[in-house]
C-alpha positions as CSV (number, residue, x, y, z in Angstrom):
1,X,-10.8,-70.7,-54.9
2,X,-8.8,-68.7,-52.1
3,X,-6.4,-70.7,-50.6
4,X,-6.0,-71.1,-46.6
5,X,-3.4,-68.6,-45.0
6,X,0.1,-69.6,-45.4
7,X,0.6,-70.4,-41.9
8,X,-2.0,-73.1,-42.1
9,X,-0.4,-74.6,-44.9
10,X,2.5,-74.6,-42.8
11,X,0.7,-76.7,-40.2
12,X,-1.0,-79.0,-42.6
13,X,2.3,-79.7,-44.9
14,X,4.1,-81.0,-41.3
15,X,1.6,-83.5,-40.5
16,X,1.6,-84.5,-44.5
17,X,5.6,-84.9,-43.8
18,X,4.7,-87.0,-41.0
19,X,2.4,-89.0,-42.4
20,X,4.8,-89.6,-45.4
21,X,7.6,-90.8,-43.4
22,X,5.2,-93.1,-41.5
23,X,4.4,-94.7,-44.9
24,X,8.3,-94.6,-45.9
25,X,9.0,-96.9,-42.9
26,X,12.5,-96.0,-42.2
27,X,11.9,-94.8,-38.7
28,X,10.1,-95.4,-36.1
29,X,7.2,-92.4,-34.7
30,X,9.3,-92.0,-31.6
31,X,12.4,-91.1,-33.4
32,X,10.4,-89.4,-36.3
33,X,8.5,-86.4,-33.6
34,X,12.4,-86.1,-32.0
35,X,13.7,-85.4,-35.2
36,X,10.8,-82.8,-35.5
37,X,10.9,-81.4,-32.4
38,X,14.9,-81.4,-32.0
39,X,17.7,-82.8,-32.9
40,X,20.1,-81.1,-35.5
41,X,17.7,-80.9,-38.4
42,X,15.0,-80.2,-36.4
43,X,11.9,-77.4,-35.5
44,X,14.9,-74.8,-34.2
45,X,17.5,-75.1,-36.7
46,X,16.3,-72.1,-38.8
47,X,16.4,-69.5,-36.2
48,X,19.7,-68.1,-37.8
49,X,18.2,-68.7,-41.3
50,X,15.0,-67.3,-40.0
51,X,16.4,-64.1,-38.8
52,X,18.3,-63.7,-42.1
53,X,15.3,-63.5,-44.0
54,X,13.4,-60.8,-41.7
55,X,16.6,-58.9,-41.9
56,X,16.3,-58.9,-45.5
57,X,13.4,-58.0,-45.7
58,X,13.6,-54.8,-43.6
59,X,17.1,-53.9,-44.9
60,X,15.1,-53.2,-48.0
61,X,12.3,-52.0,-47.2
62,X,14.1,-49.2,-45.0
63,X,15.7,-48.1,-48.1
64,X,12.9,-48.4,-50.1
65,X,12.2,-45.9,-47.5
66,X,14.6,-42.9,-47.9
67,X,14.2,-40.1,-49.2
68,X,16.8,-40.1,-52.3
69,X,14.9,-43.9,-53.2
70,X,11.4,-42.1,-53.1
71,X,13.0,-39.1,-55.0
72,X,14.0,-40.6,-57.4
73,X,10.9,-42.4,-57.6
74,X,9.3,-39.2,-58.0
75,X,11.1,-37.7,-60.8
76,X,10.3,-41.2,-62.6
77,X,7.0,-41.4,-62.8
78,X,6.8,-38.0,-64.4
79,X,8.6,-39.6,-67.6
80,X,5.8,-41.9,-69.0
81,X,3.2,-40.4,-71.7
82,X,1.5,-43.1,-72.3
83,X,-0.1,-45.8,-70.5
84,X,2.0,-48.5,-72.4
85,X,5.1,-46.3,-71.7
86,X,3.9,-45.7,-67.6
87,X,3.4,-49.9,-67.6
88,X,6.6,-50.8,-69.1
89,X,8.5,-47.9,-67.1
90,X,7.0,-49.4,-63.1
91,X,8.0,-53.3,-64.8
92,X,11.2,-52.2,-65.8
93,X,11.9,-50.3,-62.4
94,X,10.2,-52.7,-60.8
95,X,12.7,-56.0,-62.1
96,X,15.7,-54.1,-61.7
97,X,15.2,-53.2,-58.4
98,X,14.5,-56.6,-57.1
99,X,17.6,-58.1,-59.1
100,X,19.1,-56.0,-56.6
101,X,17.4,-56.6,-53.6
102,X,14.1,-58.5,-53.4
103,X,12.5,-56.4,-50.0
104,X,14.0,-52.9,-52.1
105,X,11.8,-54.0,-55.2
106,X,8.8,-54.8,-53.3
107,X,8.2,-51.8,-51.8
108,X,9.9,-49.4,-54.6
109,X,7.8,-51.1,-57.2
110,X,5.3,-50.2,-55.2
111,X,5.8,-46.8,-54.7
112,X,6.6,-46.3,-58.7
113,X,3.2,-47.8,-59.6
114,X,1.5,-45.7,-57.3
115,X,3.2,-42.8,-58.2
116,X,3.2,-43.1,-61.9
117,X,-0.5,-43.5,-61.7
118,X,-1.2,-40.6,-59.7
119,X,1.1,-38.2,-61.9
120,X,-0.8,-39.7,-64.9
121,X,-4.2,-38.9,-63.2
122,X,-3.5,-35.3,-61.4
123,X,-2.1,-34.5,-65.7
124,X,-4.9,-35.5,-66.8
125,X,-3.7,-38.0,-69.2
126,X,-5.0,-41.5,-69.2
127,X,-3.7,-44.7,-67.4
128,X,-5.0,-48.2,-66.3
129,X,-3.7,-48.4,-62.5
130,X,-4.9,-52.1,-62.2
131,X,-2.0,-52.7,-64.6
132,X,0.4,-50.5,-62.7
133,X,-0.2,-52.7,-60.1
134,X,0.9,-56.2,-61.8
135,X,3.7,-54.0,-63.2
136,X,5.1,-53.1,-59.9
137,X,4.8,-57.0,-58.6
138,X,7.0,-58.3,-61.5
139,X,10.0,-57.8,-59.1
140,X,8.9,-60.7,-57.5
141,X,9.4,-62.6,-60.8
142,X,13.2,-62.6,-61.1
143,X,13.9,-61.7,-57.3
144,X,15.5,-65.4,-57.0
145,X,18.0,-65.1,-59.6
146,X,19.3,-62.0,-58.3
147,X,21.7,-61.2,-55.6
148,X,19.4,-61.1,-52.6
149,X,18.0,-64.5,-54.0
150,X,17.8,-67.1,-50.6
151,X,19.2,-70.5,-52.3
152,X,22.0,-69.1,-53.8
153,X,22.9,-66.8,-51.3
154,X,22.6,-70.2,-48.9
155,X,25.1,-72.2,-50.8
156,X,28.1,-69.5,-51.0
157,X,29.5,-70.3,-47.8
158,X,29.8,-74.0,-46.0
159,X,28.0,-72.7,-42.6
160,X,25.0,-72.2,-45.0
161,X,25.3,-75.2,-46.8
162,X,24.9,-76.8,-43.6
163,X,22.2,-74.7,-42.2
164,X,19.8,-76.4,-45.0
165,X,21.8,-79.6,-46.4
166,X,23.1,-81.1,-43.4
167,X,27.0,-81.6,-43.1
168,X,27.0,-84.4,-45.3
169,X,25.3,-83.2,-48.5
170,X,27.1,-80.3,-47.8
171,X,30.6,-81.3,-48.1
172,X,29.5,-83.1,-51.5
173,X,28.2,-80.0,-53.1
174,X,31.3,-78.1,-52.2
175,X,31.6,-74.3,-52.8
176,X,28.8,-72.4,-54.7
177,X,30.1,-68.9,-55.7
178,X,27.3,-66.3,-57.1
179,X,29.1,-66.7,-60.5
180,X,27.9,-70.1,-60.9
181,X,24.6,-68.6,-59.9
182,X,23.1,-65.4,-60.1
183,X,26.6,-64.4,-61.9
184,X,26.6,-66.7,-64.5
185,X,26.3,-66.0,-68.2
186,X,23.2,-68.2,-68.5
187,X,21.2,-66.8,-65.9
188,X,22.5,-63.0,-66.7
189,X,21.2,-64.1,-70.5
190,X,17.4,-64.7,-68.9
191,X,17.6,-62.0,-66.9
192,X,18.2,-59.6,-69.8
193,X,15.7,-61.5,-71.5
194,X,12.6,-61.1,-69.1
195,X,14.0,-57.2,-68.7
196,X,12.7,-56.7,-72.3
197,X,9.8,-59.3,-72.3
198,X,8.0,-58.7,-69.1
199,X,7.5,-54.9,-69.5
200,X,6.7,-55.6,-73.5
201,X,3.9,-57.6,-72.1
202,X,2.8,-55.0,-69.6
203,X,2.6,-52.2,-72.4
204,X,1.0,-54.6,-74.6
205,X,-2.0,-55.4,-72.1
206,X,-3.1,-51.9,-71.9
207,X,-6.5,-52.2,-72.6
208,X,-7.7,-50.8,-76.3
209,X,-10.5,-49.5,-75.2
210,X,-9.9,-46.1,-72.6
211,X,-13.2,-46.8,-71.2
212,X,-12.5,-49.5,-69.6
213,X,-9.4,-47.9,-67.8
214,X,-9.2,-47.4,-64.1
215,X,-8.2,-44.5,-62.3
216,X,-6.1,-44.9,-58.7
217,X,-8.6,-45.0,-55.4
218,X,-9.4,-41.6,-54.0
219,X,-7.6,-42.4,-50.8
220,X,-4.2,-43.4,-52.1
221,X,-1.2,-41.5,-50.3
222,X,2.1,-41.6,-48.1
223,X,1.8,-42.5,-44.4
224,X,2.3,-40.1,-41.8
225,X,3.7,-40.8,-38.6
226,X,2.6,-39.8,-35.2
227,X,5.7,-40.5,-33.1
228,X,6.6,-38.4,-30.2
229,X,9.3,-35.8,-31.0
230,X,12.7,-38.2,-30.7
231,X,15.8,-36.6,-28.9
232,X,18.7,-34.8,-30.5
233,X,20.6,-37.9,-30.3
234,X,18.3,-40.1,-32.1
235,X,17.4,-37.0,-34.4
236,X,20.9,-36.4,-35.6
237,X,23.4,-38.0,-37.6
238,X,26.2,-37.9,-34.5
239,X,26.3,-41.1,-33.7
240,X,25.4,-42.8,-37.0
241,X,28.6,-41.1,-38.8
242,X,31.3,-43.0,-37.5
243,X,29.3,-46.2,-37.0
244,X,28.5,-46.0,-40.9
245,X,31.9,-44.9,-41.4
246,X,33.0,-48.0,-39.7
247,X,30.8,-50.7,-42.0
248,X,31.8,-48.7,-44.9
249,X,35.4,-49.6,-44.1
250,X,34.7,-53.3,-43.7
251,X,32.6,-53.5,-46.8
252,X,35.3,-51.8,-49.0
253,X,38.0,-54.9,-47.6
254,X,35.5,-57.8,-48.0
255,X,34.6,-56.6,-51.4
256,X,38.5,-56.0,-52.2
257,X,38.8,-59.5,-51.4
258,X,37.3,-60.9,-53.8
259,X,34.1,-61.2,-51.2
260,X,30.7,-60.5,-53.6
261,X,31.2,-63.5,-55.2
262,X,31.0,-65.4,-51.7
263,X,28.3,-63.3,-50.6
264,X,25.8,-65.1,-47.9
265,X,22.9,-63.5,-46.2
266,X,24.8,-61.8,-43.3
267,X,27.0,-59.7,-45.6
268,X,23.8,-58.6,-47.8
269,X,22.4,-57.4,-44.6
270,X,25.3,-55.8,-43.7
271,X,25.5,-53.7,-46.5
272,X,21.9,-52.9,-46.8
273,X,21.8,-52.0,-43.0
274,X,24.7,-49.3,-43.6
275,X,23.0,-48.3,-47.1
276,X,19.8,-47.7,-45.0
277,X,21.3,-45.9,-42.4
278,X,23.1,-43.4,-44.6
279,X,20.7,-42.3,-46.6
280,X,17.8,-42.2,-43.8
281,X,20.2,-40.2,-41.7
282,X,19.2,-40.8,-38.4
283,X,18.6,-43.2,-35.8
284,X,14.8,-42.6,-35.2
285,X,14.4,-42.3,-38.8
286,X,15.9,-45.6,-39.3
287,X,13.9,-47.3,-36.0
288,X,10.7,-45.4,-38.0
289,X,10.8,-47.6,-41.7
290,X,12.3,-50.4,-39.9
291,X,9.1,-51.0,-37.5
292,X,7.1,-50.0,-40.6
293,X,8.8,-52.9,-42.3
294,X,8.6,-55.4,-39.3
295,X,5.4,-56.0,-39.5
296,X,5.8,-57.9,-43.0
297,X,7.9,-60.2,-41.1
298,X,5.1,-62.1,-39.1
299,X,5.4,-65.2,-41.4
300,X,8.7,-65.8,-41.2
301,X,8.7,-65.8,-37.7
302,X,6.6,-68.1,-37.1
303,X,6.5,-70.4,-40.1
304,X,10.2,-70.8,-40.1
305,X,10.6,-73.9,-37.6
306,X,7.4,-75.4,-38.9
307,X,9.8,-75.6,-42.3
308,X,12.7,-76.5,-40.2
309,X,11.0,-79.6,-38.4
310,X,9.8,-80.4,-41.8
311,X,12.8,-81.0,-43.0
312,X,13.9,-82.6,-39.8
313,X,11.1,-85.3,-40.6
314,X,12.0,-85.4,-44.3
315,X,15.4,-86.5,-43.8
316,X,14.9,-88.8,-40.5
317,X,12.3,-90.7,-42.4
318,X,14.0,-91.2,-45.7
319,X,11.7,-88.9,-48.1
320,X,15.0,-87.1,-48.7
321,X,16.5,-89.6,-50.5
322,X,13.0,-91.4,-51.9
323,X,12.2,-88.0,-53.8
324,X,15.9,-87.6,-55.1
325,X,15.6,-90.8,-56.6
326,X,12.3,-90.7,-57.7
327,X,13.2,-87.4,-59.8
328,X,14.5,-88.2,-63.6
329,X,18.3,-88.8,-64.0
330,X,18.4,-87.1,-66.9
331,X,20.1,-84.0,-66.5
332,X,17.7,-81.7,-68.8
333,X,14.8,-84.0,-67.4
334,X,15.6,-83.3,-64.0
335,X,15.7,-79.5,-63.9
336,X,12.6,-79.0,-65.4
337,X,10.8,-81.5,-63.0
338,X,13.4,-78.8,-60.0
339,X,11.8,-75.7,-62.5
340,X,7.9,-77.5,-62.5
341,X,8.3,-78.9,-58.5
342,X,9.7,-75.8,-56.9
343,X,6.7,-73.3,-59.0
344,X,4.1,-75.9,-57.4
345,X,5.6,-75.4,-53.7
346,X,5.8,-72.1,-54.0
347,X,2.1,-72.1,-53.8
348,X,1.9,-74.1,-50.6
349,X,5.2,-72.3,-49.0
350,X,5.2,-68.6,-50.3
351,X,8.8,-68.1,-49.1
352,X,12.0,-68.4,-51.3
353,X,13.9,-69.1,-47.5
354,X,11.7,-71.2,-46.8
355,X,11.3,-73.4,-49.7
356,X,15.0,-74.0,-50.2
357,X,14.6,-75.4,-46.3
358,X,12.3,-78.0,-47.4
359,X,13.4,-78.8,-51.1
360,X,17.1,-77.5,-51.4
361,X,18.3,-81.4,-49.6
362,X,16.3,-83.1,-52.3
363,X,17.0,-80.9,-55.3
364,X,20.9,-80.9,-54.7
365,X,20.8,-85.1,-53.9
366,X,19.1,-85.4,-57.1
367,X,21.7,-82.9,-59.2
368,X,24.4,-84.8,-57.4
369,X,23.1,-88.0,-58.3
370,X,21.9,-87.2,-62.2
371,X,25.5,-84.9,-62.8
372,X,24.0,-82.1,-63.2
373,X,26.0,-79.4,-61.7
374,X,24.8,-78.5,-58.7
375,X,24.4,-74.6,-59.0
376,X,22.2,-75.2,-62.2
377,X,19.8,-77.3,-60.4
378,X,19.3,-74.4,-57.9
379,X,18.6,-72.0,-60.3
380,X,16.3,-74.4,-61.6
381,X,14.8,-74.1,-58.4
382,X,14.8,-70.3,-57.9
383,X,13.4,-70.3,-61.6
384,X,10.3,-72.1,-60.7
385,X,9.9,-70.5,-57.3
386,X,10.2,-66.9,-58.9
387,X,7.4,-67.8,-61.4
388,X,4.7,-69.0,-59.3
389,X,4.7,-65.5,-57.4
390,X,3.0,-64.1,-60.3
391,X,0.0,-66.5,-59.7
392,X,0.6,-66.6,-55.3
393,X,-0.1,-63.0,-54.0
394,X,1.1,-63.4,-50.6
395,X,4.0,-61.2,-51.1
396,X,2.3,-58.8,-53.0
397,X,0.2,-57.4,-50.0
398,X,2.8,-54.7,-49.4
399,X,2.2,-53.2,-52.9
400,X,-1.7,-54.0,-52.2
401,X,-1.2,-51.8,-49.1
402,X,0.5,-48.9,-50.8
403,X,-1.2,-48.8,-54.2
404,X,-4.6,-49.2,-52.9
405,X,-5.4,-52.1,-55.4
406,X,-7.3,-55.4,-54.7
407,X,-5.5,-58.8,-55.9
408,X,-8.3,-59.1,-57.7
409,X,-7.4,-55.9,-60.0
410,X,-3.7,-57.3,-60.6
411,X,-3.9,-60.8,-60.9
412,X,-5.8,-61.1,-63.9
413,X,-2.6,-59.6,-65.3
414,X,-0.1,-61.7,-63.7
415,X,-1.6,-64.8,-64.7
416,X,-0.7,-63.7,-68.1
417,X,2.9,-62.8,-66.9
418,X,3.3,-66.2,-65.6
419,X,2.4,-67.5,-69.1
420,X,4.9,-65.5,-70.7
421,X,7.8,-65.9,-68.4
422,X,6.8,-69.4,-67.8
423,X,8.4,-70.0,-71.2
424,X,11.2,-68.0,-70.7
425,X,12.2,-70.1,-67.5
426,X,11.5,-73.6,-68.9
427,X,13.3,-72.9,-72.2
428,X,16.2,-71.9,-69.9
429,X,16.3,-74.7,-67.5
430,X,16.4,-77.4,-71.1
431,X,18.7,-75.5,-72.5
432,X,20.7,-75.7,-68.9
């Protein structure tokens, strides 16, 4: 059964909220559409978070975009001999790329899988590109636990914490560095362990026999461009040298201070948007992959406030605090009903961001409440949002796009993934 477009599921989950805090009784309707519509937890207090996560998104893809990324790329997907090795090699890549930056491993993923395939095919060797394919989405399976991951990145810094908590739950979670994250020894230890399980399992699921492999489409390529001829300013590195030169400088002080472990969404950005600009050279090669990568930002846009007046309603009407209470108190109870909660929203809200809009007040109540500490139940969160990707394929239409695949062809093969992984995470999350 194909689910409706995200964006409806947007629409429908706000008049659910409504209709939940109707039942709740704590406010009236009046007060309940103001807190919607307005107010400080309301439909436009995202548009910071919002534009965070398109910027994100386009950061990485632009350097997914350069030419050293798609080199690199290149010389890669000569390596594999073997249709096990060429499935493990594009999970691998794949992972690690995305533990880096979630947009980078989307589209470089992407890029490897096709790549690999083609190399494989042109040598006349065999390969199953279906299975490339699932390989190069597995980034999206550990994208949350790593450093471009939106819930912890959102609790690093108190503006965050108030973007999503409020002021009040924010002051009672206090300070949430990446080492009690993404830089912990717990989540570094599940990390390592999908890095070896996940493209295990790839390799494994090569099909026995050849004849049933599948060769890449005909029509599978890089896109050309067909801009007019830019100017000798946008062309040339003049002006981009000493701006770069310039956020280089700030980026060596803020990480001299001690500032990674603090990291928030703006100084991710910051350091992807010099990254990108460095290695693509030039300002209209910059404007070119960035307007290429734009277009993958329609949701956000738009479903963003729907998530923010959700959220508005949620705590106006009291669901906030009904759902915290109504999760266990126990603490290894209570993050795996975070780990089991957050993989079933995914489903309904593809996006990490936006997620952590609607569920991070309830998950870190609860947490507060049960003692758990508060940057394990948001892994626990970013566990089970992670996992559902394998079995949601919204963000894998980028990788559709470039390896010429249907979801059809990959999911088949994710669905296993999200078996495998599925006890990975939940072991985790008991263990705490």
């Amino acid at each position: 059964m194909r689910l409706p477009e995200p964006f409806a599921l947007a629409l429908l989950l706000t008049l659910a909220a409504f209709a939940l805090a109707l039942l709740v009784g704590e406010a009236p309707p009046g007060e309940l559409v103001d807190a919607w519509a307005g107010g400080g937890a309301g439909f436009w207090s995202y548009l910071g978070f919002g534009m965070q996560m398109c910027l994100i998104l386009v950061t990485g893809f632009a350097v997914a975009a350069t030419r050293p990324v798609q080199v690199a790329l290149e010389r890669l997907a000569a390596v594999p001999k073997s249709p096990g090795q060429a499935a493990a090699l594009v999970a691998f890549v794949s992972m690690s790329l995305a533990l880096l930056h979630w947009g980078l491993g989307v589209v470089a993923g992407a890029l490897l899988a096709r790549d690999v395939g083609l190399a494989m095919h042109r040598s006349g060797r065999p390969v199953h590109y279906p299975l490339l394919g699932a390989a190069g989405y597995t980034g999206m399976c550990v994208w949350h636990a790593g450093l471009s991951g939106s819930a912890p990145l959102k609790v690093t810094q108190a503006k965050d914490r108030i973007d999503v908590l409020g002021e009040e739950l924010a002051t009672r979670v206090g300070e949430l560095p990446l080492t009690e994250t993404v830089l912990s020894g717990g989540n570094l230890i599940v990390v390592a362990t999908l890095l070896i399980v996940v493209p295990a399992t790839c390799a494994a699921m090569v099909p026995r026999d050849p004849s049933r492999f599948k060769g890449p489409p005909a029509a599978v390529g890089r896109s050309e461009h067909d801009d007019e001829p830019p100017t000798a300013l946008d062309s040339g590195p003049w002006l981009l040298v000493p701006v770069v030169g310039l956020m280089a400088w700030w980026v060596l002080r803020w990480a001299s201070a001690g500032g990674v472990a603090r990291m928030g969404p703006n100084e991710l950005n910051f350091v992807f948007l010099a990254l990108g600009l460095a290695l693509l050279g030039s300002p209209a090669a910059y404007h070119r992959a960035a307007s290429d990568a734009a277009r993958a930002t329609t949701g956000i846009l738009v479903q963003f406030p729907f998530y923010a007046g959700i959220r508005g309603i949620l705590v106006a009407g009291g669901v906030v605090s009904l759902f915290a209470a109504a999760l266990p108190d126990h603490p290894a109870m209570l993050r795996l009903s975070v780990f089991f909660t957050s993989g079933v929203a995914n489903v309904f809200i593809p996006s990490g961001g936006g997620q952590w809009g609607v569920q991070g007040p309830i998950v870190l109540q609860a947490a507060l409440d049960a003692g758990v500490p508060p940057g394990r139940a948001v892994l626990a969160f970013a566990y089970g949002d992670q996992w559902t990707n394998l079995l949601q394929p919204f963000w894998a239409l980028p990788l559709l796009g470039i390896t010429g695949n249907r979801a059809g062809d990959i999911l088949g093969y994710t669905a296993v993934l999200a078996v495998v992984t599925g006890v990975v995470f939940a072991g985790a999350v008991l263990v705490g």
